[in-house]
C-alpha positions as CSV (number, residue, x, y, z in Angstrom):
1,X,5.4,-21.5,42.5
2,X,3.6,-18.6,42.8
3,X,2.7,-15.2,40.9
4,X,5.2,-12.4,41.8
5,X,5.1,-9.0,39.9
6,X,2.3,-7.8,37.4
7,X,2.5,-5.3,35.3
8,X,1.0,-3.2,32.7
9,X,3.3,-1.9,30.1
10,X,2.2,1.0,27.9
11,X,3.8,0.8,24.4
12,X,2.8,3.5,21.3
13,X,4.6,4.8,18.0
14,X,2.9,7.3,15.8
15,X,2.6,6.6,12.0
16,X,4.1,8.7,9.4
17,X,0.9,8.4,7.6
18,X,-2.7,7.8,8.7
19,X,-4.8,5.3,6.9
20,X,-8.5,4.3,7.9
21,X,-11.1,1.7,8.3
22,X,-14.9,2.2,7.7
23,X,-15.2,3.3,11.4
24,X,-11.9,5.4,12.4
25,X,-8.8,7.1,11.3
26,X,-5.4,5.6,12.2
27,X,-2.7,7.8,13.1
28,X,-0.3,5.6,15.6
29,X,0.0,2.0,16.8
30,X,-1.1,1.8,20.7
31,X,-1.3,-1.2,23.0
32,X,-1.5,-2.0,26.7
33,X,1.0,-5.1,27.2
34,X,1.4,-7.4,30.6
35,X,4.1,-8.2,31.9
36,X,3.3,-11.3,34.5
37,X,6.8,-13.5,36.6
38,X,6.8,-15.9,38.6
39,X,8.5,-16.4,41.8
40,X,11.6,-17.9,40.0
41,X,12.2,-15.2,37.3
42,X,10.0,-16.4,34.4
43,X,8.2,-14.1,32.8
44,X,5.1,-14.2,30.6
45,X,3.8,-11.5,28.0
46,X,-0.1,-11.0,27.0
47,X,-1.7,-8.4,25.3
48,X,-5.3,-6.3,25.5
49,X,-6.8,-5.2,23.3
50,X,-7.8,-1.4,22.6
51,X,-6.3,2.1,24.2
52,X,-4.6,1.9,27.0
53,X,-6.3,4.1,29.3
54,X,-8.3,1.8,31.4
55,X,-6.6,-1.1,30.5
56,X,-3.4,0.0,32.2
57,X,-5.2,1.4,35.8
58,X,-7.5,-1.7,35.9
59,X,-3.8,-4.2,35.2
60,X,-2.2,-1.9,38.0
61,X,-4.2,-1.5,40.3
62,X,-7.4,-3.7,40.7
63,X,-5.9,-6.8,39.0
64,X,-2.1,-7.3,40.2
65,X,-2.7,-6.8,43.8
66,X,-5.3,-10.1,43.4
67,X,-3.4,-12.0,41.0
68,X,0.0,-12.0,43.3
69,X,0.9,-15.0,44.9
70,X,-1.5,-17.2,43.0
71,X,0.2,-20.5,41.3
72,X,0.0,-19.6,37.7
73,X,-0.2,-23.1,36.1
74,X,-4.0,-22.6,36.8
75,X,-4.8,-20.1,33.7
76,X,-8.4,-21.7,33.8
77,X,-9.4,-21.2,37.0
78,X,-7.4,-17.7,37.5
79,X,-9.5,-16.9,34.2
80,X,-13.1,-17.8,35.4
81,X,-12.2,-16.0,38.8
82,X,-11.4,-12.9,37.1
83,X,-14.2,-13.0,35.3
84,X,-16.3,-13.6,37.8
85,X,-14.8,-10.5,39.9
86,X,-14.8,-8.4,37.4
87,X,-18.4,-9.0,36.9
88,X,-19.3,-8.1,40.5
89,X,-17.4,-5.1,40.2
90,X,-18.5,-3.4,37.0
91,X,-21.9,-5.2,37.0
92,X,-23.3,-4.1,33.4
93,X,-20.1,-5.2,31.4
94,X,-16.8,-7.5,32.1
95,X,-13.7,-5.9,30.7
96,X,-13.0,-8.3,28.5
97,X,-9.7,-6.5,27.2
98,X,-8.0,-6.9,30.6
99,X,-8.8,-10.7,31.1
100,X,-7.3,-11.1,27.7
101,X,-4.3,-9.6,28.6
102,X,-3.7,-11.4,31.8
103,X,-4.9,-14.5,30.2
104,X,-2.7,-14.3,27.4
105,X,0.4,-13.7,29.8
106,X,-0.5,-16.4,32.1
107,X,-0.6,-19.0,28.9
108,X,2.8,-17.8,28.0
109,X,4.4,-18.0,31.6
110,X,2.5,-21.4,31.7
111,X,4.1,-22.7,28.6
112,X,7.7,-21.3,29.4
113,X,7.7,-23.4,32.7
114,X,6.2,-26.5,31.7
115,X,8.7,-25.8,28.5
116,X,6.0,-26.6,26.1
117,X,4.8,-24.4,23.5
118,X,1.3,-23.2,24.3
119,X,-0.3,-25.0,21.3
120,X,0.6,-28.4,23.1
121,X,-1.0,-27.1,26.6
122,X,-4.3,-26.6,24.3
123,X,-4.6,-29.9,23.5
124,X,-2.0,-30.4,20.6
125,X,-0.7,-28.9,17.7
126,X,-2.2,-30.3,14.1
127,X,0.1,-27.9,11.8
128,X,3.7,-26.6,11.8
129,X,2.4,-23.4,9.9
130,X,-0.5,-21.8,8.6
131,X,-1.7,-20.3,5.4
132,X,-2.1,-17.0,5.8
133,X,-4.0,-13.9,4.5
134,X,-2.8,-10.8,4.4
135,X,-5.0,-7.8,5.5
136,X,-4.8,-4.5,4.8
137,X,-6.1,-2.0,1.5
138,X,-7.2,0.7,4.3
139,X,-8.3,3.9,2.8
140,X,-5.9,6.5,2.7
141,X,-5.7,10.4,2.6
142,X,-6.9,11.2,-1.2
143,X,-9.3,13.4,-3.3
144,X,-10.4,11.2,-5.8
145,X,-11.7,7.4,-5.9
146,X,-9.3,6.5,-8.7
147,X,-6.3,7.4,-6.7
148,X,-7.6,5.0,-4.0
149,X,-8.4,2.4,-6.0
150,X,-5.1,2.4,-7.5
151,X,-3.2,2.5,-4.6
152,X,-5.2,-0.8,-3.2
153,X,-4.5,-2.8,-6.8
154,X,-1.2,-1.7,-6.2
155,X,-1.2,-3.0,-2.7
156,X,-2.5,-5.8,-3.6
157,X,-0.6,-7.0,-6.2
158,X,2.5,-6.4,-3.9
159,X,1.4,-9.1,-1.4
160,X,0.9,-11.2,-4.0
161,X,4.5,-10.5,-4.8
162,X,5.6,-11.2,-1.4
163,X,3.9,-14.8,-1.4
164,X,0.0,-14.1,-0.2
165,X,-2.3,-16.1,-2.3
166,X,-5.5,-14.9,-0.1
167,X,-6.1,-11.3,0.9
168,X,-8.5,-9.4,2.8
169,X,-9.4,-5.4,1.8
170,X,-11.2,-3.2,3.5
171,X,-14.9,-1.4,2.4
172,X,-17.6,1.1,4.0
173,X,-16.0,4.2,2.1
174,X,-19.4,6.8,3.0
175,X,-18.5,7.0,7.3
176,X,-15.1,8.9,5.5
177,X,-15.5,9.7,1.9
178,X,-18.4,11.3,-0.6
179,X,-18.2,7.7,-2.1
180,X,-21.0,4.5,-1.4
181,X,-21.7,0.8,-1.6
182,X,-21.2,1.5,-5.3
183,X,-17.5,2.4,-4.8
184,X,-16.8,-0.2,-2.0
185,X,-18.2,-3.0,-4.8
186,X,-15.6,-1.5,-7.4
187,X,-12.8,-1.3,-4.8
188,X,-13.2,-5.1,-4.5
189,X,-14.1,-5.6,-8.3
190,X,-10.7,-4.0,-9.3
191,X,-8.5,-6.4,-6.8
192,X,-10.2,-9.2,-8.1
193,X,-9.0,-8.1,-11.6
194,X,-5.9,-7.7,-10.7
195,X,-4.7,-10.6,-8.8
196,X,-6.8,-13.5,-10.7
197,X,-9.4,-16.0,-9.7
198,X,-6.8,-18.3,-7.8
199,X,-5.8,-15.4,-5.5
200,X,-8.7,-15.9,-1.9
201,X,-10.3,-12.0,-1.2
202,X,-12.2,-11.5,2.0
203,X,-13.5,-8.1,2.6
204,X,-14.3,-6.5,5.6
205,X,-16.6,-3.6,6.1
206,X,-15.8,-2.6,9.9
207,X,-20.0,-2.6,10.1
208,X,-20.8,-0.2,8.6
209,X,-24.3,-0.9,6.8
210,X,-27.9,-1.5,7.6
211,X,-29.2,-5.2,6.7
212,X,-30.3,-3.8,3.4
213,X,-27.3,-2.0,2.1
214,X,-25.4,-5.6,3.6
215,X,-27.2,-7.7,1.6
216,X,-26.8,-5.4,-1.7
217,X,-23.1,-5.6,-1.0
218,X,-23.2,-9.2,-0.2
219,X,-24.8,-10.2,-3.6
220,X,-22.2,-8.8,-5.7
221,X,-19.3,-9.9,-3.4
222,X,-20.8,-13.3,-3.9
223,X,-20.3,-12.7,-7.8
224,X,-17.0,-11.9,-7.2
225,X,-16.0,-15.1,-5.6
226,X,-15.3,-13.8,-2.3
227,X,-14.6,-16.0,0.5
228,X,-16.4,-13.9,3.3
229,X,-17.9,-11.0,4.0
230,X,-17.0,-9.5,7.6
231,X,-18.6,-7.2,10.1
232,X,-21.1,-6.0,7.1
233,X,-23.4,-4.7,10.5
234,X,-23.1,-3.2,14.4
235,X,-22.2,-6.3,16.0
236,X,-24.9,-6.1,18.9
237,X,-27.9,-6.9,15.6
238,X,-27.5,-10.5,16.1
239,X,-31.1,-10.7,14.4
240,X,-30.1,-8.4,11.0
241,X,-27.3,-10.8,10.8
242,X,-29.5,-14.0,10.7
243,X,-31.7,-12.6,8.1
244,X,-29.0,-11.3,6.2
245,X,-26.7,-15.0,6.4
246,X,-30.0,-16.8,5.4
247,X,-30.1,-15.0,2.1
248,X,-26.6,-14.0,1.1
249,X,-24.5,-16.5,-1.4
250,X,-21.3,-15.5,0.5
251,X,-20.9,-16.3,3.9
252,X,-21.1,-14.0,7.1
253,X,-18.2,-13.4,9.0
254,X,-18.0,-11.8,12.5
255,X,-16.4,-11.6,15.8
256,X,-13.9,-9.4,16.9
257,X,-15.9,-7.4,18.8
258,X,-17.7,-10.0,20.4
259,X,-16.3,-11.2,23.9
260,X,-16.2,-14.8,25.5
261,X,-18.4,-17.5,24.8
262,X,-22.0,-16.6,26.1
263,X,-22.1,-13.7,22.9
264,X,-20.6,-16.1,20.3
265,X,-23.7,-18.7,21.1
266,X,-26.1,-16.2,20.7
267,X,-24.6,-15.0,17.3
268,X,-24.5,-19.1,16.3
269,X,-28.5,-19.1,17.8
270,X,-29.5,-16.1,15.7
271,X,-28.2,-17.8,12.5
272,X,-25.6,-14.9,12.2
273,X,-22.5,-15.8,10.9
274,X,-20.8,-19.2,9.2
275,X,-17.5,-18.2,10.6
276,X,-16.6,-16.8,13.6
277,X,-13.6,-14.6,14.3
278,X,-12.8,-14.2,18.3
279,X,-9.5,-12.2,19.2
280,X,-7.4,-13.4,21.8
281,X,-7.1,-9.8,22.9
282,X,-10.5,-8.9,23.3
283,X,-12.3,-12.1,23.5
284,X,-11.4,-13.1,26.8
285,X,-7.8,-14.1,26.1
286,X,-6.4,-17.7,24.6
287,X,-9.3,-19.5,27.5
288,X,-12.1,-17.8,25.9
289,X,-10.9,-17.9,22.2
290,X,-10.2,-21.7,23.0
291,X,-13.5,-22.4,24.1
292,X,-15.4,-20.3,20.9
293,X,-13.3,-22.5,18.7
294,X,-14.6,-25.9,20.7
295,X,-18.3,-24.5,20.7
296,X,-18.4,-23.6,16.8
297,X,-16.7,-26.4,15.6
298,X,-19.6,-28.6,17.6
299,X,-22.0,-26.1,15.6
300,X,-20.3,-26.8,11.9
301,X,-18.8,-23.4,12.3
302,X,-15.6,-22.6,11.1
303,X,-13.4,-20.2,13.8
304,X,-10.7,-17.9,12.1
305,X,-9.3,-15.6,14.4
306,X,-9.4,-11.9,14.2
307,X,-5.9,-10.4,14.3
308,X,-4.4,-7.0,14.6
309,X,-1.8,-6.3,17.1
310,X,1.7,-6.7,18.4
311,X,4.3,-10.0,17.8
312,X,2.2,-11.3,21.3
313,X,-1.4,-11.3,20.1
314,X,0.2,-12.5,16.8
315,X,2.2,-15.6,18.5
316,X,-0.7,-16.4,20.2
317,X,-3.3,-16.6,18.0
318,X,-0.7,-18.7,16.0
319,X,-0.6,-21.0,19.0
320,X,-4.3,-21.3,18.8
321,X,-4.6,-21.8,14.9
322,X,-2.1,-24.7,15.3
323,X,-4.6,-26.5,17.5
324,X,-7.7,-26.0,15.1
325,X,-9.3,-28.6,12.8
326,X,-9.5,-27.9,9.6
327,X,-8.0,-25.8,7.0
328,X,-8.0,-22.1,9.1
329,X,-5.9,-19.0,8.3
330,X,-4.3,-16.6,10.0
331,X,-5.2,-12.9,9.4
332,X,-1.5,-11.0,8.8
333,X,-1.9,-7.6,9.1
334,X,0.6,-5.3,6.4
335,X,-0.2,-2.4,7.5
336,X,2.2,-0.1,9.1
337,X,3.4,-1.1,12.8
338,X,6.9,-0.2,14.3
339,X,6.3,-2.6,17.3
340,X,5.1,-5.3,15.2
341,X,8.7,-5.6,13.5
342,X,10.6,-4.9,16.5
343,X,9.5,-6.1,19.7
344,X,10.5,-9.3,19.7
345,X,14.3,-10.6,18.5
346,X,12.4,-12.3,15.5
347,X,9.7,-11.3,14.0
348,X,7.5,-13.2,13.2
349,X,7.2,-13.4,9.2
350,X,5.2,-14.7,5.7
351,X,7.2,-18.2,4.4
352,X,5.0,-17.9,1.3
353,X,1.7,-18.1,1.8
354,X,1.9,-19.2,5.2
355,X,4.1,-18.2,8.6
356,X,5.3,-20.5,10.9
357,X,4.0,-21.4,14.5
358,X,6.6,-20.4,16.9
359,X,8.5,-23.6,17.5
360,X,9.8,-22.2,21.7
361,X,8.2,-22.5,25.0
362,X,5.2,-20.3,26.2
363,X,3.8,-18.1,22.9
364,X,7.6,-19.1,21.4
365,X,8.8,-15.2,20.7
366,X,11.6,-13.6,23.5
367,X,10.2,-9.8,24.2
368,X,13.2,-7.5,23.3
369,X,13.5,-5.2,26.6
370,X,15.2,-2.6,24.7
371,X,12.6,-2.7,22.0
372,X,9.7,-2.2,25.4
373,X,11.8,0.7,26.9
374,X,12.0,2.4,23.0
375,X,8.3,2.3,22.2
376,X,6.7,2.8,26.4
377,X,4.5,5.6,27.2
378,X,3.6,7.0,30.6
379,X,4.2,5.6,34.0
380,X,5.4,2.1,34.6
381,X,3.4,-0.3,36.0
382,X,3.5,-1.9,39.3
């Protein structure tokens, strides 16, 4: 059994309407899939994380011609290798996006051929499904703070509608908006008062404070009973974090743009965070994400996955969350995605408060080929 075609497939579909985040304006859905198959046909999916110039020419040309005609039951090894190489070549940073990708696909692939579903491979699945929080209340396109914070209540209350009984809004209005911390604190003050106590808010400020403005914010979020605060910082002050955990009343969250294990023990040294959030698309894949989860769970950390991407990063990090001990969640993003509803024959969807692990073989979802060839971009891959 050996490794037989690799390739990076280049999927996009522009939004009707833009919404942002405390760091950047979204205007379309991008993602750099691959596509890995074996000598006998089968054929696994990953997914990296971020644009995908780079992603694709690094897939395409520096990755596929090494990773052809390796056996690809051994994800671990092909992982560390990668890694490794990748390390030599680029010397200041590992592309962390493109081992996710590959490692992600070579999971799946694994998984289809031993005919096991990858939360088995990982060392057993303890759940069936997992509760699940739905994400979204971006800011949107608007003149006045009223009009925002009505549309977000009314978003809000819709999920809650639909079966969510946690949710997770978004804050750090100044980067966009004449608006402060004052305003992010009343975006989260109105959700709260309109959904109830019993309903779980996160909110997640896409770092955009300094350790004093995150630890104003952090007080009142703790007298509104929220469940974390996330990314309140630049995620390279591993320091400002630890001062700012040690004295806050609601825990630290962070992660996603943290990559394999060595920068998650140094946020877990520093004190930074109580839970930790690697994505399998950017983390260094299901390997990497897999080991964060062992190494904070050995710490008393809790690991809940960040999430925000197509059916593949969203099957996988449900194959992950089945594995974990505990009570995690699964971050489900609402916001507008084309790919996210049709690239796969069933999407993957909210039962209530929770969505189901993929029950198949591999990441259990079936790529739809006509759904790839509707949404690709730009040149094929090798």
């Amino acid at each position: 059994m050996e490794i037989r075609h690799v390739d990076a497939v280049a999927v996009r579909r522009d939004l009707d309407e833009r919404f942002a985040n405390a760091q950047k304006w979204i205007d379309s859905r991008e993602y750099c899939l691959v596509r890995v198959e074996s000598s006998d046909g089968t054929v696994g999916w990953g997914e990296c994380w971020g644009p995908v110039a780079g992603n694709r020419e690094l897939v395409d040309e520096w990755v596929a011609p090494w990773l052809r005609g390796q056996d690809p039951r051994e994800v671990e090894r092909i992982h560390d290798d990668l890694v490794f190489r990748l390390r030599s070549a680029f010397h200041s940073y590992v592309p962390a996006s493109v081992v996710s990708g590959v490692d992600i696909a070579l999971w799946d692939l694994r998984g289809k051929l031993a005919g096991e579903p990858v939360g088995r491979l990982l060392g057993g699945r303890r759940r069936d499904s997992v509760r699940a929080y739905a994400t979204g209340h971006f800011f949107t396109d608007c003149d006045d703070f009223s009009t925002l914070r009505e549309r977000v209540v009314e978003e809000a209350r819709g999920h809650v509608d639909a079966g969510f009984d946690a949710l997770k809004n978004k804050i750090g209005l100044a980067r966009h908006f004449p608006w402060g911390r004052e305003e992010d604190v009343e975006l989260v003050r109105a959700i709260r008062e309109a959904v109830g106590d019993d309903v779980r808010l996160m909110s997640d400020a896409n770092h955009a404070y300094d350790a004093a403005d995150a630890r104003w914010v952090a007080d009142r979020l703790a007298d509104l009973d929220v469940h974390f605060f996330e990314e309140p910082m630049p995620p390279e002050q591993f320091d400002a974090y630890g001062r700012v955990n040690a004295a806050a009343d609601v825990p630290l969250a962070a992660g996603e743009s943290w990559a394999f294990t060595e920068e998650f023990d140094r946020a877990a040294d520093a004190g930074a965070v109580d839970i930790v959030q690697p994505d399998v698309t950017s983390a260094g894949g299901l390997t990497s994400a897999r080991r964060v989860a062992d190494a904070a769970a050995a710490r008393g950390l809790r690991c809940l996955p960040h999430v925000f991407g197509t059916p593949v990063a969203l099957a996988a990090s449900l194959q992950l969350l089945s594995t974990l001990p505990g009570e995690p969640m699964l971050e489900f993003d609402r916001t507008s995605n084309p790919i996210r509803r049709r690239l796969v024959s069933d999407p993957i969807d909210n039962d209530g408060n929770g969505v189901p692990v993929p029950e198949g073989p591999g990441l259990g979802i079936e790529v739809d080929p006509d759904a790839v060839e509707e949404f690709r971009v730009g040149e094929a891959g090798r």
